[in-house]
C-alpha positions in Angstrom: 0.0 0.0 0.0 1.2 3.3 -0.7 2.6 5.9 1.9 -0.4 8.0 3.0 0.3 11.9 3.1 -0.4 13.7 6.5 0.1 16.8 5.3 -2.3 19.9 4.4 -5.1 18.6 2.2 -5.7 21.7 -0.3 -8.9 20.2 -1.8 -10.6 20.0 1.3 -9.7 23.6 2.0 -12.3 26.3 1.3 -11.3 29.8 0.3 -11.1 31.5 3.4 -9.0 28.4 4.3 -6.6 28.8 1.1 -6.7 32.7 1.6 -4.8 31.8 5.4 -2.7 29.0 3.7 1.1 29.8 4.5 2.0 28.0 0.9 0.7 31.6 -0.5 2.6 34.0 1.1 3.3 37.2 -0.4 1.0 35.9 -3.5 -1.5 38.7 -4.1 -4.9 36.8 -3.5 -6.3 36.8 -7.0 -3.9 34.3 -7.5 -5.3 32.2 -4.3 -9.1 32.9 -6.3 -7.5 31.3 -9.2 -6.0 28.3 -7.8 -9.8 27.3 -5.9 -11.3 28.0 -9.3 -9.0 25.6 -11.1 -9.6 22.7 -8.0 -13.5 23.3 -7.8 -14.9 24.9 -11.1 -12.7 23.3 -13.7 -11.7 20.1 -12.8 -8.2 20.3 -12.9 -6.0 17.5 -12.6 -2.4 18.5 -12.1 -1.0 22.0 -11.3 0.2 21.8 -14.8 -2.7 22.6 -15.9 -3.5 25.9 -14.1 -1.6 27.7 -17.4 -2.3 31.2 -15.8 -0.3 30.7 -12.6 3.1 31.6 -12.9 5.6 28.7 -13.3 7.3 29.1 -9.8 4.0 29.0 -7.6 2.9 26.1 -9.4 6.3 24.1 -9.2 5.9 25.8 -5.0 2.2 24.1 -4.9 2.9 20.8 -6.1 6.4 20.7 -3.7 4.1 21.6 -0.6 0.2 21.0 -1.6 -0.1 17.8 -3.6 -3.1 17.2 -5.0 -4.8 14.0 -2.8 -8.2 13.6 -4.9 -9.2 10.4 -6.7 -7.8 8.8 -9.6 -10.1 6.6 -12.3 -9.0 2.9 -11.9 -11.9 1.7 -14.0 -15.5 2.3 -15.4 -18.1 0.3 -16.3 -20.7 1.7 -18.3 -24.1 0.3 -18.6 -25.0 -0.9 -22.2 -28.5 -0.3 -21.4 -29.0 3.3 -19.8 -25.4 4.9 -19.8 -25.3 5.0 -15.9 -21.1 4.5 -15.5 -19.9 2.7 -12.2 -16.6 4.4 -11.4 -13.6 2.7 -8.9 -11.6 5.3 -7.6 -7.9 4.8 -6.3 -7.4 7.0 -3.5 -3.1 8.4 -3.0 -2.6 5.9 0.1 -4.2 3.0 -2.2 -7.3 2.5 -1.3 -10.8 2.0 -3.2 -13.8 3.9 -3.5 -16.7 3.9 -5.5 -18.8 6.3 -7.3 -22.0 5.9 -9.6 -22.8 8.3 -13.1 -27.0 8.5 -13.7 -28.5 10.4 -16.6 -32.1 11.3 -15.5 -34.5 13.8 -17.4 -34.0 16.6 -14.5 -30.2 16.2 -14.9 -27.4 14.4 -14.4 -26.9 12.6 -11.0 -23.9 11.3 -8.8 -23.8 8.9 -6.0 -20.4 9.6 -4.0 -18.8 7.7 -0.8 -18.2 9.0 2.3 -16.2 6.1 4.0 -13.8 3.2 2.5 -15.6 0.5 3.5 -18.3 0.5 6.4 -18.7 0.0 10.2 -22.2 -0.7 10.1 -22.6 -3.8 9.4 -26.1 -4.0 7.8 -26.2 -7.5 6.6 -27.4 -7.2 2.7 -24.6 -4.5 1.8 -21.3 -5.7 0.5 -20.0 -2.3 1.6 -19.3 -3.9 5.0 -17.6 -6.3 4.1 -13.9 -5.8 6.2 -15.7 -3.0 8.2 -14.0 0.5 7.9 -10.8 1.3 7.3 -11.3 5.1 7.0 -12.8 8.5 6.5 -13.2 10.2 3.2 -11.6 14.2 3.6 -13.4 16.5 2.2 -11.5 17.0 -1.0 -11.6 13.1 -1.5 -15.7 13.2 -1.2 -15.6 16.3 -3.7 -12.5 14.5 -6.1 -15.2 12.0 -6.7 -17.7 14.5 -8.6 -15.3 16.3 -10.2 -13.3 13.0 -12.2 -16.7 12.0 -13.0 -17.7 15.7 -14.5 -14.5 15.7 -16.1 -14.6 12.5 -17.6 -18.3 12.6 -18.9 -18.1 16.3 -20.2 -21.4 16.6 -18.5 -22.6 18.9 -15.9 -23.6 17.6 -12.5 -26.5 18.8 -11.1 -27.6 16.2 -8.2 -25.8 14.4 -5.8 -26.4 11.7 -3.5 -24.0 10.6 -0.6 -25.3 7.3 -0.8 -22.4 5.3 -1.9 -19.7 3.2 0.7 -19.9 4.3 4.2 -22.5 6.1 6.6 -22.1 9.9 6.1 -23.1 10.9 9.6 -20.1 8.6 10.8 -17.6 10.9 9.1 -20.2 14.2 10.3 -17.5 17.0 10.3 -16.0 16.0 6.7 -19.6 15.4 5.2 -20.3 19.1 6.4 -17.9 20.5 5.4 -18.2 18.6 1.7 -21.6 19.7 1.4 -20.8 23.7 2.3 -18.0 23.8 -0.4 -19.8 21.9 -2.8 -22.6 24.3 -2.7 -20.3 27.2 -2.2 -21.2 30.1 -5.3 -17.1 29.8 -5.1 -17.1 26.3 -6.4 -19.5 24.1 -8.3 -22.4 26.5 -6.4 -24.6 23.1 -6.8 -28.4 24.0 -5.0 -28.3 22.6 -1.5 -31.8 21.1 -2.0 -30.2 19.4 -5.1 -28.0 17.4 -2.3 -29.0 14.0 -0.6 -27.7 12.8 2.5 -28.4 8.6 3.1 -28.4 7.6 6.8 -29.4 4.6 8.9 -30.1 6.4 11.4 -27.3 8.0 14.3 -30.0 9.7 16.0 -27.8 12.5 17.6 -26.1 12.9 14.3 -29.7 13.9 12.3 -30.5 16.5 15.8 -27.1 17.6 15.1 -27.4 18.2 11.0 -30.5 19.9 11.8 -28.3 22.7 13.5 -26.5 23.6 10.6 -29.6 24.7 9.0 -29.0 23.5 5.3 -31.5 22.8 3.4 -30.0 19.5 1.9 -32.4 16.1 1.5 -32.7 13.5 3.8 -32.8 9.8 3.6 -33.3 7.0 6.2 -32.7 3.5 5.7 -35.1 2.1 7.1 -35.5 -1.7 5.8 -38.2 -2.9 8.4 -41.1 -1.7 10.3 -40.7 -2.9 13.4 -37.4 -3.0 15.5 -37.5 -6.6 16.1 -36.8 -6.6 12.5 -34.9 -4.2 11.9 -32.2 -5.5 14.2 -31.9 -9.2 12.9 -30.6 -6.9 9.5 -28.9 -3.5 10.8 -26.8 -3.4 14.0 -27.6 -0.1 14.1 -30.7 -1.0 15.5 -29.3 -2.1 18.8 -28.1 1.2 19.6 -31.2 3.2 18.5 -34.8 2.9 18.5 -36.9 3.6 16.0 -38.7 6.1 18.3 -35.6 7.7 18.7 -34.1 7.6 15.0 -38.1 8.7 14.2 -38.1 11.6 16.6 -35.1 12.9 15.5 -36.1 12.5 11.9 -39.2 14.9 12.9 -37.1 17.6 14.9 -35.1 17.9 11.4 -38.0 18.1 9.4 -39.4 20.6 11.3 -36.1 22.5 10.7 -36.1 22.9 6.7 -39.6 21.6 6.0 -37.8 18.9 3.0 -40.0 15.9 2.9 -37.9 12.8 4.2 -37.2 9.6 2.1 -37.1 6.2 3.7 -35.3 3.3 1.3 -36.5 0.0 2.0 -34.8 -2.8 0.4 -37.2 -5.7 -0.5 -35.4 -9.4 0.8 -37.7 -12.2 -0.2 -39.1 -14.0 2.9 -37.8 -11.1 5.3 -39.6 -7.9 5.0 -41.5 -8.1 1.8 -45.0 -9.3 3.6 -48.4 -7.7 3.7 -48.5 -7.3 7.5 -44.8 -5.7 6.9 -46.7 -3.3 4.8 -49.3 -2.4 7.3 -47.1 -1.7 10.1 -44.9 0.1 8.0 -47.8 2.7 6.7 -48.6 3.0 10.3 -45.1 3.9 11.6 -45.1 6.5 8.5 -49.0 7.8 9.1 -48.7 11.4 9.1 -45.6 12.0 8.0 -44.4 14.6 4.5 -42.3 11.5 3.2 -42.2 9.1 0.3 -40.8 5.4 0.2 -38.2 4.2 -2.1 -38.4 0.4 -2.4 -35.0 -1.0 -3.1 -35.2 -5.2 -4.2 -32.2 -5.8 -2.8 -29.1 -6.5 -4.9 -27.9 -9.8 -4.4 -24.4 -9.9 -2.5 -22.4 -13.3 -2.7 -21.8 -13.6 1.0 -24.8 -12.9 1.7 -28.2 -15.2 1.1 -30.5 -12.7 0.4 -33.1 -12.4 -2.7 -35.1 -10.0 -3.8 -38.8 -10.7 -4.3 -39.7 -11.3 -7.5 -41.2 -8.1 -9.4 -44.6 -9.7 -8.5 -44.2 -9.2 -4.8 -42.8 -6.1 -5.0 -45.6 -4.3 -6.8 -48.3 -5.4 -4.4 -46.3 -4.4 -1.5 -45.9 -1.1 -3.5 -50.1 -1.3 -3.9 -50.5 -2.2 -0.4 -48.3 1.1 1.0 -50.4 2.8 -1.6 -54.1 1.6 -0.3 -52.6 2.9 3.4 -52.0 6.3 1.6 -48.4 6.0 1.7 -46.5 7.9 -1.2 -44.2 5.3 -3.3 -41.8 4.9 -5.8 -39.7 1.9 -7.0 -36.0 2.8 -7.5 -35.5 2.7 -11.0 -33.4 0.2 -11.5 -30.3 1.6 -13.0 -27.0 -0.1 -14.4 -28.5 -3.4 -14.2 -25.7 -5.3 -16.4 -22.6 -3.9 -14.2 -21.8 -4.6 -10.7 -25.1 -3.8 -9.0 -25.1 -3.4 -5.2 -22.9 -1.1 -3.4 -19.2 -1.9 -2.7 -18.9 -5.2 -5.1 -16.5 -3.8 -7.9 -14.3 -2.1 -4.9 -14.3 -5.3 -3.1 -13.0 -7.6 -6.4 -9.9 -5.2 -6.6 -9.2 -5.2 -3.0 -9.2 -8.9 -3.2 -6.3 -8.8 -5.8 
């Protein structure tokens, strides 16, 4: 494995952090202005390519500031929709992945926040080997801008639904999401940003403090917590009363109507009385449910109901007066569930 750098991480700094940066004394600060735009507007690569910097403070920045983002280890692009998985090598040689989606609102991007996971949740290969660390900022933010630069495309949502729990890494995710929707940088609307959690209840009170007005999304994956902890470990540590109260309290704070995901496994959670109690614990609530049939993971032995199944749980949620969508399914002929393509190269 490669040497990991400990030193100052200039992607992760925003501008009033580059402004105070030591690397730019006596630099007059429209220089500073030009290096962020270069790192967080146009995608640069290499110092090399910031061709209006003098020669001598870019030979000075990549002496003292190397550039610690993501580099493309592979793609697969789906023959079917275009969606592109992408399997990023970090500078200390490790793995993340990230996921390209053409919708008709725009173009989407699914980022991760961790390498590797300490959850635990039983269907997700991401957890397989638990965590081995945090994403910086500029790592989280590297991911979007190699995927902008290698589709051309301009990004327009993103979803930190990838490898890892975000609120587990909460300081970095904040301040990802603050310079990602920074008018400095790629100035992408904060309601155009989708935070996945399952469910640190003191983490989503917290998140409501710093009064963005980014999306929400719990993964939920059973109605009851009986159930919920046979699959999520999480679930031994909070409550659903809790993880729903706190859910509430941010609501009340930016008034975005909350997602829940909830993967389908054949046999598990995919009944009719799953349904029922599952409307009931959402009664009342500005939300809509993503159902998710689960990707199938090798280590693991779960299915996903056949499409059958999951349209009359979708009707049932429905005749309760439950909003509901089926997740598209996307990418369908490339390595499906979360963490698989990451986990074949860490094998090697």
């Amino acid at each position: 494995m490669e040497e990991r750098y400990e030193g100052p991480d200039i992607l992760s700094a925003d501008l009033a952090g580059l402004m105070a940066d030591p690397v730019f004394e006596n630099e007059k600060k429209f220089r500073v202005k030009q290096v962020y735009e270069w790192l967080h507007r146009k995608n640069a690569a290499s110092y090399e390519e910031m061709t209006n910097l003098p020669k001598a403070l870019r030979e000075r920045l990549a002496e003292k500031r190397p550039l610690l983002g993501c580099v493309k280890e592979t793609m697969q692009e789906s023959k079917i929709d275009g969606t592109r998985k992408y399997l990023f090598r970090l500078h200390d040689g490790n793995y993340v992945e990230s996921v390209f989606m053409r919708y008709h609102h725009g173009d989407s991007v699914c980022i991760s926040s961790q390498v590797g996971c300490r959850m635990g949740c039983a269907f997700c290969a991401s957890t397989i080997g638990g965590l081995t660390r945090n994403l910086t900022p500029g790592e989280m933010l590297s991911q979007i801008y190699m995927i902008g630069r290698d589709t051309g495309e301009r990004i327009s949502n993103v979803v930190v639904m990838g490898t890892g729990e975000p609120l587990d890494n909460y300081e970095n995710l904040v301040r990802f999401i603050r310079m990602l929707t920074d008018e400095n940088g790629l100035n992408i609307s904060e309601r155009n940003v989708t935070v996945s959690t399952c469910g640190l209840a003191p983490k989503i009170r917290r998140l409501r403090e710093e009064d963005l007005q980014i999306n929400l999304a719990l993964s939920l994956h059973a109605p009851t917590d009986e159930m919920r902890r046979t699959i999520m470990p999480v679930a031994n540590r909070y409550s659903l009363d809790e993880v729903f109260d706190a859910l509430l309290y941010y609501y009340e704070g930016n008034r975005r109507r909350l997602t829940f995901e909830y993967s389908l496994i054949a046999g598990k959670n995919d009944s009719a009385e799953c349904a029922k109690l599952l409307a009931g614990r959402l009664s009342g609530i500005n939300c809509f449910v993503n159902l998710i049939p689960v990707n199938p993971v090798t280590e693991r032995d779960f299915k996903a109901p056949d499409t059958y199944f999951v349209q009359e749980f979708k009707k049932l949620l429905e005749k309760y007066g439950i909003h509901v969508t089926i997740r598209r399914e996307m990418g369908r002929d490339i390595d499906g569930a979360c963490g698989q393509l990451r986990k074949r190269y860490v094998k090697k």
